[in-house]
Structure formats: structure tokens, C-alpha cells
C-alpha positions as CSV (number, residue, x, y, z in Angstrom):
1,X,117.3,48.0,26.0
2,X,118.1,48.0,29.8
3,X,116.9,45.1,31.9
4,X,114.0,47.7,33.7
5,X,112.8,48.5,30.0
6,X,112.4,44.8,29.2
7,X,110.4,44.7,32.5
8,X,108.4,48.1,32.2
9,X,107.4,47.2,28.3
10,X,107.0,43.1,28.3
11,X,103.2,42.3,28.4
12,X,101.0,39.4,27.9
13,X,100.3,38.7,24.5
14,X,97.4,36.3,22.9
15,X,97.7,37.9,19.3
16,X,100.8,36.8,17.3
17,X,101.4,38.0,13.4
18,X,102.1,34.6,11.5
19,X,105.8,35.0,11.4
20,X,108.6,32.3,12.5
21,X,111.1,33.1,15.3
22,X,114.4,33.0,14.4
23,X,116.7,30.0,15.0
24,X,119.4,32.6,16.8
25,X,116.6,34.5,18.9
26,X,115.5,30.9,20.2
27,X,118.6,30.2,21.4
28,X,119.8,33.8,22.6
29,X,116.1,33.3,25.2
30,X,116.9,29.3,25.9
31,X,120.5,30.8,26.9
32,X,118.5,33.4,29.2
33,X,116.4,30.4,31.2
34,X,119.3,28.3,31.2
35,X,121.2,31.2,33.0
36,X,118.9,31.4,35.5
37,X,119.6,30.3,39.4
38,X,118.3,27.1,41.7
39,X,118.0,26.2,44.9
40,X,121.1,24.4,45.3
41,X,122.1,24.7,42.0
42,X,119.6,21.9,40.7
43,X,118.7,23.0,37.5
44,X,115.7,21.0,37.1
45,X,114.2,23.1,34.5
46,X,113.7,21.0,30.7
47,X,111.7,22.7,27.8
48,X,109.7,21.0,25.1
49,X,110.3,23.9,22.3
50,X,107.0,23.4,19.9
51,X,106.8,25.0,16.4
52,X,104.9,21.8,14.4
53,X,101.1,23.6,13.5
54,X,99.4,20.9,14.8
55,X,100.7,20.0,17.8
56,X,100.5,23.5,19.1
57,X,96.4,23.4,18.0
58,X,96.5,20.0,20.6
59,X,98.3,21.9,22.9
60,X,95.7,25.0,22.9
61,X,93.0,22.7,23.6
62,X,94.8,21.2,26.3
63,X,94.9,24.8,27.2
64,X,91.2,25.2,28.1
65,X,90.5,26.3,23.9
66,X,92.8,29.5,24.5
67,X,93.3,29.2,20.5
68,X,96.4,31.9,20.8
69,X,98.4,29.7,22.2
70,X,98.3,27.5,19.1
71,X,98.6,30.4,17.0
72,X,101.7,31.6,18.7
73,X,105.1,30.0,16.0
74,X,106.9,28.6,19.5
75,X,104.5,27.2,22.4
76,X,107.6,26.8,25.3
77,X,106.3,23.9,27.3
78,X,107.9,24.4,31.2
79,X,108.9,21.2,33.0
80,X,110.6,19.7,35.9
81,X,112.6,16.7,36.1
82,X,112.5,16.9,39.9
83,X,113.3,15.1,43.3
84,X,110.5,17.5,44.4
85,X,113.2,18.6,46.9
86,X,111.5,21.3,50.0
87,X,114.0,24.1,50.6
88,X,114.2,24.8,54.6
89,X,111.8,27.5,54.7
90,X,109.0,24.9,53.2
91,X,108.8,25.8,49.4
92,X,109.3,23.3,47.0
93,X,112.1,24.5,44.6
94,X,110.8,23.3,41.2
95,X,107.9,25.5,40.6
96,X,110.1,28.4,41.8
97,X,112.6,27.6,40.2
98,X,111.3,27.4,36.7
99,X,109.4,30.7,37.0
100,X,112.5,32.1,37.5
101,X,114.3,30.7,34.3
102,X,111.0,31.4,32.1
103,X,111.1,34.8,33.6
104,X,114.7,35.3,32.2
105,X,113.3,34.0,28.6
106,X,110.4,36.1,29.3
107,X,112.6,39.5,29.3
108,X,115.2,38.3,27.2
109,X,112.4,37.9,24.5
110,X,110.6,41.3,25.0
111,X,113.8,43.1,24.3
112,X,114.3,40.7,21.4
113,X,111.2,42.3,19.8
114,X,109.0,39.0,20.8
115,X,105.7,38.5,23.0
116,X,105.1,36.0,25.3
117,X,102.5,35.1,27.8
118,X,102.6,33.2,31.1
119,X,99.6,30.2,30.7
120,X,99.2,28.3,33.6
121,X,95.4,26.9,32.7
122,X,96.0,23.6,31.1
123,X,95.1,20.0,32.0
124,X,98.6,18.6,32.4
125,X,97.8,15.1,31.8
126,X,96.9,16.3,27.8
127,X,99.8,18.0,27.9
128,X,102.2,15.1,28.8
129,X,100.2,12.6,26.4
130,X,100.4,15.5,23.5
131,X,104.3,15.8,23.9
132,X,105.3,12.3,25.6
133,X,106.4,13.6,28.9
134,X,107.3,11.1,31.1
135,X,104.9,10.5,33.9
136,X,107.6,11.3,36.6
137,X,108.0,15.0,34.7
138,X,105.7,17.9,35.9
139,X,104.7,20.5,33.4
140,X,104.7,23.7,35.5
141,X,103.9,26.4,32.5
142,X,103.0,26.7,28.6
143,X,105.0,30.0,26.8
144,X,103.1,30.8,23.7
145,X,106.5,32.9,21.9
146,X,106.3,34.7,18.9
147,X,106.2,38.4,16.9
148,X,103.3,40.4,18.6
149,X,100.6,42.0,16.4
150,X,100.0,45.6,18.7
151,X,103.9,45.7,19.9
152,X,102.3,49.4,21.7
153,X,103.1,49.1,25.1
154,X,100.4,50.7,28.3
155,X,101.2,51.9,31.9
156,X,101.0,48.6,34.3
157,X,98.5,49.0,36.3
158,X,100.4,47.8,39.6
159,X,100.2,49.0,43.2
160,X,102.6,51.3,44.6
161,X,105.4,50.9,46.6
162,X,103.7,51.9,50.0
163,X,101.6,49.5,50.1
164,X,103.5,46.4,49.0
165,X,107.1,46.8,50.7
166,X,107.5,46.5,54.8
167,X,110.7,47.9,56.0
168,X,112.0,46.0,58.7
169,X,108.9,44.4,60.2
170,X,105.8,43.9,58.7
């Protein structure tokens, strides 16, 4: 699978068949966000990698009751170990930065077969207490990760081109 196929067929997915990831796959998408660039090379991206049943029912609750995310075998839980650094133009790099590696893991995973689904509605204090995340740590996403019950795949319904790219001035 090219790198445009992993982004034409990867989807959101909150139905998972009741099937472990394999150690290897885990790794080969944790090698993916690993890869990934930083502003200034700062890495500050850590993963909490949960498989334990219960822990990932806590964690769906501290999702707002989205129950899929417990259901999911892997719940990737995004974090920062940052200096909360501002590039010049005024972004912080951490949150950027860590959408970037989960987005490697992201399409790493689809053409690995597995779903995964981008959950940024959680109460991160319940998150931290759940897993033990030091205060000073933000948690910036949850990746539910798994096998995908429907792996069919639908047009994205995205704009065009035209009327999201500027050439030269806006």
C-alpha cells in the first residue's frame, strides 16, 4: 500500500472485532510516531500503550462514555513531556507536534490492516489519575487501535482543491 492509499482508505473507527494487535504491528506503528519530525528536533511525544480490559473501560469514561474506546485491544494515550516551547510564528510545538507522530501511527496502522480513531473529548485530569501521568505531562489525544469490524472503505467527503489552496496570495 502506497502512502496516498493509507491516506485515501484510513477512517475513523468506533467498532473493533475482539481481536489482540500483534506485538510486531505495535511496534512497526510506535516506530512510525517515533519517526516523525519536531520543531527543533524536540521529540516530546511519550505514549501510554493500554491493552489491560479494565483500564481501557476507566479510560472510555474519562472519554465522555464513548464505550468504543474501551472496546478497542490498544487505547494509545498521546502525551507531552514539554517546556511548552512557542515556535516564532506563535504556535506552541507540542500539540503539533504529537499530531504529527500519531498521524504517522495513524497511516502506518491503516496499511497494517488496523483502525484507529483520533479522540480528543476526554477530561484529562481522569486521564492522568487513571494512568499516573505526572502533573507536569499533558495528554494531548486518546488512539483507540485495533482490527476494524466493517474494514469497507467510502469516498471522503472533503472539499476540493479550489476552494482550500491559495496560490501565491490569499
Amino acid at each position: 500500500m502506497s502512502v496516498m492509499d493509507a491516506i485515501k482508505t484510513r477512517k475513523s473507527v468506533r467498532s473493533f472485532l475482539d481481536q489482540p494487535v500483534e506485538d510486531e504491528k505495535l511496534r512497526t506503528i510506535l516506530e512510525a510516531g517515533r519517526l516523525a519530525p519536531s520543531a527543533s528536533n524536540r521529540q516530546e511525544w511519550r505514549y501510554v500503550i493500554v491493552r489491560d480490559r479494565e483500564t481501557r473501560k476507566k479510560l472510555a469514561e474519562a472519554a465522555n462514555w464513548q464505550t468504543f474506546v474501551g472496546e478497542a485491544p490498544i487505547v494509545i494515550v498521546a502525551c507531552a513531556e514539554t517546556d511548552n516551547h512557542v515556535m516564532d510564528c506563535g504556535q506552541l510545538c507540542y500539540p503539533i507536534d504529537v499530531a504529527i507522530s500519531l498521524d504517522h501511527m495513524a497511516l502506518v496502522a491503516a496499511e497494517l490492516g488496523l483502525g484507529t480513531c483520533w479522540i480528543g473529548a476526554f477530561n484529562e485530569e481522569k486521564v492522568k489519575a487513571i494512568l499516573d501521568i505526572p502533573e507536569e505531562v499533558r495528554v494531548i489525544e486518546l488512539m483507540p487501535l485495533g482490527y476494524p469490524v466493517d474494514s469497507t472503505t467510502k469516498i471522503k467527503n472533503r472539499l476540493p482543491l479550489n476552494m482550500i489552496v491559495k496560490y501565491e496570495r490569499w
